[in-house]
C-alpha positions in Angstrom: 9.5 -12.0 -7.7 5.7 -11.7 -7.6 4.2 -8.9 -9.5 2.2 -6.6 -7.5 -1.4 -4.7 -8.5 0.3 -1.2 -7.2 -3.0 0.9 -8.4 -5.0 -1.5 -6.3 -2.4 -1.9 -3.3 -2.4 2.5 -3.4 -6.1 2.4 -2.7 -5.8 -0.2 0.0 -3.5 1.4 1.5 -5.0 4.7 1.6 -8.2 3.1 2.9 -6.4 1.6 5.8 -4.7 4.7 6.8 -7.1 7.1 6.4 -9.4 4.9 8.3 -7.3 4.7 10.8 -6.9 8.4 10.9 -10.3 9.2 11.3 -10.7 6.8 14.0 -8.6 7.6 16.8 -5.1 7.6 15.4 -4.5 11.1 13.8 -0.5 10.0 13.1 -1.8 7.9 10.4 -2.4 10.6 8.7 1.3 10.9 8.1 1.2 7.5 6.5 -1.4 8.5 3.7 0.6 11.5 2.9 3.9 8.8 2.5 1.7 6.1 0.7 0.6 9.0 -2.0 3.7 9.7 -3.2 4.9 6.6 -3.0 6.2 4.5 -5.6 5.8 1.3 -6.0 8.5 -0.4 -4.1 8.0 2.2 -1.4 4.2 1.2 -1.1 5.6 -2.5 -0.9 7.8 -1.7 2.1 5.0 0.7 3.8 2.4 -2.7 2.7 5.1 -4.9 4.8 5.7 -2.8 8.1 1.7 -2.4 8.3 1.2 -6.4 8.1 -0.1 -6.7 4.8 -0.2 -9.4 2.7 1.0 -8.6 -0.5 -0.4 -11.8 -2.2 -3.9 -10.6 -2.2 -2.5 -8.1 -4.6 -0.7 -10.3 -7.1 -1.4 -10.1 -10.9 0.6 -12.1 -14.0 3.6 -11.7 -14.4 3.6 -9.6 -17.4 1.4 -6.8 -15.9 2.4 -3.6 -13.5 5.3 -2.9 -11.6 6.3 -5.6 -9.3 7.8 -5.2 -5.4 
């Protein structure tokens, strides 16, 4: 099981959301609310439906909380 950067993934996520909120797609918004409270096996499974890949987000083994 890969461990997974979930500060970094967070900020990603909100990024892509709230990017996506502002651009057309207002029901995104929804999604940013989800990914902020979010933990982090909930902001792996949000990651996964929205296409990400969760390997740019990969640290050691020994670090942060994994998916």
């Amino acid at each position: 099981m890969a461990q997974i950067d979930i500060d970094a993934l967070r900020a990603y996520l909100l990024d892509y959301c709230g990017t996506a909120a502002f651009s057309g797609f207002p029901a995104a918004l929804l999604d940013v609310v989800d990914i902020e409270r979010a933990s982090g096996h909930e902001l792996c499974r949000i990651a996964e439906r929205l296409g990400v890949d969760l390997r740019r987000f990969a640290v050691d083994e020994d670090k942060g909380e994994g998916c």
